[in-house]
VOGUDO-932889 format. One record per residue: residue in three letters; x, y, z of N, C-alpha, C, O, CB in turn. Coordinates in Angstrom, 3 decimals, padded with zeros to 6 digits. Last residue first. Glycine has a CB too. Layout:
// residues N
SITE  resn       n_u       n_v       n_w      ca_u      ca_v      ca_w       c_u       c_v       c_w       o_u       o_v       o_w      cb_u      cb_v      cb_w
SITE   ALA         X         Y         Z         X         Y         Z         X         Y         Z         X         Y         Z         X         Y         Z
...
//
This chain:
// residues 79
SITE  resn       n_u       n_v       n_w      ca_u      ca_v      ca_w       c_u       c_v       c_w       o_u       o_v       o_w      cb_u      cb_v      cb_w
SITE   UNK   083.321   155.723   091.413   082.830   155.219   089.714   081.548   155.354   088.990   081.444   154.937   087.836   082.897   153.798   089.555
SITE   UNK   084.872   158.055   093.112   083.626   157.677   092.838   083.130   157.416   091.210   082.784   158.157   090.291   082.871   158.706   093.482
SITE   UNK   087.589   156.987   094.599   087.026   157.409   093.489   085.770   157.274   093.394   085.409   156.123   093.639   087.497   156.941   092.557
SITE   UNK   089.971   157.813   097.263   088.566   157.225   096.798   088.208   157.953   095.615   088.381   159.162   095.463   087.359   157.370   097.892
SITE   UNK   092.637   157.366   099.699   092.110   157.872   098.118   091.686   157.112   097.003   092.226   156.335   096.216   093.069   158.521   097.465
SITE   UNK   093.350   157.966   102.889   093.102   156.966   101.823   092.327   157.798   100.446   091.546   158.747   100.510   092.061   155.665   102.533
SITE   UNK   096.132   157.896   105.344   095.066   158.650   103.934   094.628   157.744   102.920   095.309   156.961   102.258   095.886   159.839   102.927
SITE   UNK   097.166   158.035   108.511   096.590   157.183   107.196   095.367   158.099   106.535   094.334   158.658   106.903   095.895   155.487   107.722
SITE   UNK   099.405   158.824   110.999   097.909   159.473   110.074   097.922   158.670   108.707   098.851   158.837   107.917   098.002   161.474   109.592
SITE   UNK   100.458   158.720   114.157   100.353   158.030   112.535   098.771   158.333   111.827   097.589   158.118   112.096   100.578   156.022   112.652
SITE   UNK   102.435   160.162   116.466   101.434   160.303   115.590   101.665   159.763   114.191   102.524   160.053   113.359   101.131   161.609   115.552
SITE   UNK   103.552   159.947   119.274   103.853   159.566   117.973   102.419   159.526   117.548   101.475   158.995   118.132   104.735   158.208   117.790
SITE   UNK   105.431   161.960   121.567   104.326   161.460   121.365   104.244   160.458   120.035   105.414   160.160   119.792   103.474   162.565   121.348
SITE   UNK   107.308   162.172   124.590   107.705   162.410   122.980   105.897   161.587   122.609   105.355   160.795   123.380   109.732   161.208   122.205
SITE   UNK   107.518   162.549   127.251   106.900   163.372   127.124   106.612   163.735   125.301   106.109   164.722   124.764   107.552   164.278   128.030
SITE   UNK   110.714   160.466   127.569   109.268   161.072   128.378   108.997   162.417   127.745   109.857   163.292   127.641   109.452   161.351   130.217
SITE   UNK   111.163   158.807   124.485   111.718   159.885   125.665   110.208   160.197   126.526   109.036   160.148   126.153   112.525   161.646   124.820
SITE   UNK   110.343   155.651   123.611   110.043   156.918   123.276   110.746   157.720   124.833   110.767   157.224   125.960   108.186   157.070   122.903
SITE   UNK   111.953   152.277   123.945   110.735   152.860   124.278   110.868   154.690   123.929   112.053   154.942   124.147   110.444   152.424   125.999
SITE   UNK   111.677   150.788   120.277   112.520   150.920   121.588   111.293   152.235   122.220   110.380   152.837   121.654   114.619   151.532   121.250
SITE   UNK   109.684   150.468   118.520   111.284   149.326   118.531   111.929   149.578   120.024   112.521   148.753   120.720   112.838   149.929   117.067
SITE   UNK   105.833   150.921   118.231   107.529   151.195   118.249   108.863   150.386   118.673   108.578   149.426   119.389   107.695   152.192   119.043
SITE   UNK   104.593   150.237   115.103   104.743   149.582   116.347   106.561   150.743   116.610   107.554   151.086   115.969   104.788   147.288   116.117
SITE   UNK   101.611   150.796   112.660   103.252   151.254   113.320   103.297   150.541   114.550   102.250   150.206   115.104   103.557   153.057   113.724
SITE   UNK   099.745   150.300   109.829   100.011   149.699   111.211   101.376   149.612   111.765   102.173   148.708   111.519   099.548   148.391   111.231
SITE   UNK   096.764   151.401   108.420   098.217   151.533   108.322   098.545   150.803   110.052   097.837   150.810   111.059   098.774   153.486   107.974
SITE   UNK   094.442   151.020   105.342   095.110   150.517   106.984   096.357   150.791   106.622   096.982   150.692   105.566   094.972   148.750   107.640
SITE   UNK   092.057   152.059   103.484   093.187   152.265   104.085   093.963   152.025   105.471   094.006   152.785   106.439   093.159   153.153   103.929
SITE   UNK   089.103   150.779   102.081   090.096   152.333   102.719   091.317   151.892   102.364   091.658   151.445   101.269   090.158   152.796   104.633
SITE   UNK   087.655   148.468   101.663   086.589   149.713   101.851   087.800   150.884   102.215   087.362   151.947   102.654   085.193   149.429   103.369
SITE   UNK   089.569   146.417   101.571   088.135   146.678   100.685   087.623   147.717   100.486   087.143   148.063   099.407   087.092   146.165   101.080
SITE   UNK   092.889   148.055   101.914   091.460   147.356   102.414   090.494   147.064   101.372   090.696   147.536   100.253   090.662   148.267   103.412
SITE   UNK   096.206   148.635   100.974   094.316   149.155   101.042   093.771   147.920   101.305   094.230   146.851   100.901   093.409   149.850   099.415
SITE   UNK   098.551   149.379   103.718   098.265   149.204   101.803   096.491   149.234   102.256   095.845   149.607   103.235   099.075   147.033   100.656
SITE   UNK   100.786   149.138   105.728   100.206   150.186   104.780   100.194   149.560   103.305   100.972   149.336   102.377   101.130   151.612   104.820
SITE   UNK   102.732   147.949   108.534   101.902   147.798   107.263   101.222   149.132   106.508   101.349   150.198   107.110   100.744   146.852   107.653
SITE   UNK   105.205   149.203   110.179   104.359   146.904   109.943   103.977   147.016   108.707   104.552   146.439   107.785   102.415   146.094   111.043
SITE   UNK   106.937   150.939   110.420   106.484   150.942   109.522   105.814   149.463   109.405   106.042   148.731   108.442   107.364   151.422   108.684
SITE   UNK   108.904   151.711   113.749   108.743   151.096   112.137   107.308   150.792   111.795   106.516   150.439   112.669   109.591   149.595   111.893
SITE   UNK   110.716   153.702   115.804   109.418   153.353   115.450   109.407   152.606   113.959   110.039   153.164   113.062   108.536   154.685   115.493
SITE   UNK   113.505   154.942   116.554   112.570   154.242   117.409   111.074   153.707   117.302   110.362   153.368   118.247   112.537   154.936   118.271
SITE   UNK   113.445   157.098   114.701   114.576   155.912   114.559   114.372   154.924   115.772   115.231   154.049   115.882   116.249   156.556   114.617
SITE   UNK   112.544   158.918   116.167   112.441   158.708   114.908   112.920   157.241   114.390   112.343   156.557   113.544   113.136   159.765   114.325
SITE   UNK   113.406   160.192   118.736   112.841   158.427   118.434   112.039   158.532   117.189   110.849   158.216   117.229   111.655   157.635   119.796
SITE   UNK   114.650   162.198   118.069   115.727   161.609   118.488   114.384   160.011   118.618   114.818   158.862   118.547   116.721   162.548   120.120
SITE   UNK   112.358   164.704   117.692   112.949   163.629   116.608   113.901   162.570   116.602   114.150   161.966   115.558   113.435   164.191   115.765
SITE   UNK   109.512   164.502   119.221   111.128   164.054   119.398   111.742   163.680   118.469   111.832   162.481   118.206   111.433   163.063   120.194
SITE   UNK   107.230   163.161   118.080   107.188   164.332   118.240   108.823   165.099   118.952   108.940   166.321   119.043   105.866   164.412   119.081
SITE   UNK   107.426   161.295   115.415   107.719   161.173   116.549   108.154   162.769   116.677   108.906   163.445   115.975   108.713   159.975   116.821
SITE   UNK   105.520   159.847   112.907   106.288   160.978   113.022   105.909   160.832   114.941   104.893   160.507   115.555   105.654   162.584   111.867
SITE   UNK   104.128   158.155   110.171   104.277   158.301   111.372   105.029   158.991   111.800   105.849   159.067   110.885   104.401   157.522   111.827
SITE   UNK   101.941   157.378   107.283   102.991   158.436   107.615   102.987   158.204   109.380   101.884   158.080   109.912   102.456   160.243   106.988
SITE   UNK   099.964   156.014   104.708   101.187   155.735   105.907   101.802   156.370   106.619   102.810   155.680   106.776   102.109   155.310   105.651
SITE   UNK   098.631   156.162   101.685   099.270   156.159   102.485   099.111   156.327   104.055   098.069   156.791   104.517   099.800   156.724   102.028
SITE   UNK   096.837   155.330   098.760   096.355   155.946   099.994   098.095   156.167   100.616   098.863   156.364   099.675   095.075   154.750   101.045
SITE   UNK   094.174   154.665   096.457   095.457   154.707   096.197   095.321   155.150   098.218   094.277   155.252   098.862   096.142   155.983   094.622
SITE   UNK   091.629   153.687   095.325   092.454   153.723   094.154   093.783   154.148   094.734   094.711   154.140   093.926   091.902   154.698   092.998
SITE   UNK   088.228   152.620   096.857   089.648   153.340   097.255   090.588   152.943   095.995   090.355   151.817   095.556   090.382   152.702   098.885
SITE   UNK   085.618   154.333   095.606   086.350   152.775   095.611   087.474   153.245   096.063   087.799   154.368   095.678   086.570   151.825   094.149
SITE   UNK   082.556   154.487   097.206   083.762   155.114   096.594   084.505   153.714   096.554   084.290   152.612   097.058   084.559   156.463   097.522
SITE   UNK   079.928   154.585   098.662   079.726   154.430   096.728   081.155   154.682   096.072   081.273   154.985   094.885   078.496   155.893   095.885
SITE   UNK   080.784   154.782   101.361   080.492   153.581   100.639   080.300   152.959   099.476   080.353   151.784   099.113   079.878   153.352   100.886
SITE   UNK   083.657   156.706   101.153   082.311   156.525   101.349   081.879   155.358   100.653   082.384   154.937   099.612   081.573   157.649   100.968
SITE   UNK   086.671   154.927   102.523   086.309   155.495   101.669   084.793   155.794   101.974   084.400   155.248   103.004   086.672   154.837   100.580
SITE   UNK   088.408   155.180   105.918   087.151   154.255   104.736   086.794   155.616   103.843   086.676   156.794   104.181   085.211   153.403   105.736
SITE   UNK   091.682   154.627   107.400   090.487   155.383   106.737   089.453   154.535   105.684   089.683   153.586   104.935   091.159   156.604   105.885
SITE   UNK   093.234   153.685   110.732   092.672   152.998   109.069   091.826   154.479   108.408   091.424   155.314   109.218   091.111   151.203   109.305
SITE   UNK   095.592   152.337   112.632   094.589   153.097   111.932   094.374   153.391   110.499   095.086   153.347   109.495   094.651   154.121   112.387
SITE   UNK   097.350   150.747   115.015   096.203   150.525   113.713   095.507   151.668   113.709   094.844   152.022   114.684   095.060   149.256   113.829
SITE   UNK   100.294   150.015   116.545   098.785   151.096   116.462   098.422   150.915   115.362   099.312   150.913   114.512   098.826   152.757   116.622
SITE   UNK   101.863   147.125   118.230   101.290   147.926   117.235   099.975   148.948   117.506   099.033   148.817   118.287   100.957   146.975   116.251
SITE   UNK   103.797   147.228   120.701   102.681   147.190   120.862   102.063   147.672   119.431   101.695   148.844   119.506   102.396   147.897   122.053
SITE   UNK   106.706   147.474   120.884   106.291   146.358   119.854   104.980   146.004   120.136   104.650   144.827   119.990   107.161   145.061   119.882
SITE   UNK   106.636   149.106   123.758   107.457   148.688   122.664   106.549   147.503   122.173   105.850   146.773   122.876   109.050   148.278   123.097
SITE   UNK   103.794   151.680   124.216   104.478   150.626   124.468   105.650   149.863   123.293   105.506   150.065   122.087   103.400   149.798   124.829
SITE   UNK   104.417   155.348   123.409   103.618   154.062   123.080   104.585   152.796   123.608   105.811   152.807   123.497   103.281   153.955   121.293
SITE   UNK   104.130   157.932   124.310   105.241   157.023   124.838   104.495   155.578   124.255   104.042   154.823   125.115   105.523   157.141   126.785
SITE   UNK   100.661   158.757   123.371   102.205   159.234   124.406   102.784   157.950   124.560   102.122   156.965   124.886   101.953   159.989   126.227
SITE   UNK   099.893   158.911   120.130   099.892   158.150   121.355   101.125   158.559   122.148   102.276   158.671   121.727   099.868   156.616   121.076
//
């Protein structure tokens, strides 16, 4: 997301396939600026029924033109 609003959270999630059980996952966010690295935190990350939610908000506002990307992984077993 470009320049994301302050203390606007981003949600994103992964789903396992429906015959999978999720057993483990992560969280990762990264500011395409590394100077607002230290301008973004970590709300949530843990598993769902069906995946993986993760949920970043940023603290202060991002440099013009810095982006932030949060990628959630989730890891499914098929029982």
């Amino acid at each position: 997301m470009l320049r994301p609003d302050v203390n606007d959270p981003i949600t994103v999630s992964a789903d396992c396939a429906p015959t999978e059980q999720v057993i483990g996952g992560g969280t990762r966010a990264d500011a395409s600026d590394p100077t607002d690295t230290s301008a973004m935190h970590l709300q949530e990350s843990g598993p769902t029924p069906s995946g993986w939610l993760g949920r970043v908000a940023a603290t202060s506002r991002f440099k013009p033109g810095s982006v932030l990307t949060v990628t959630v992984t989730a890891f499914c077993l098929q029982p």
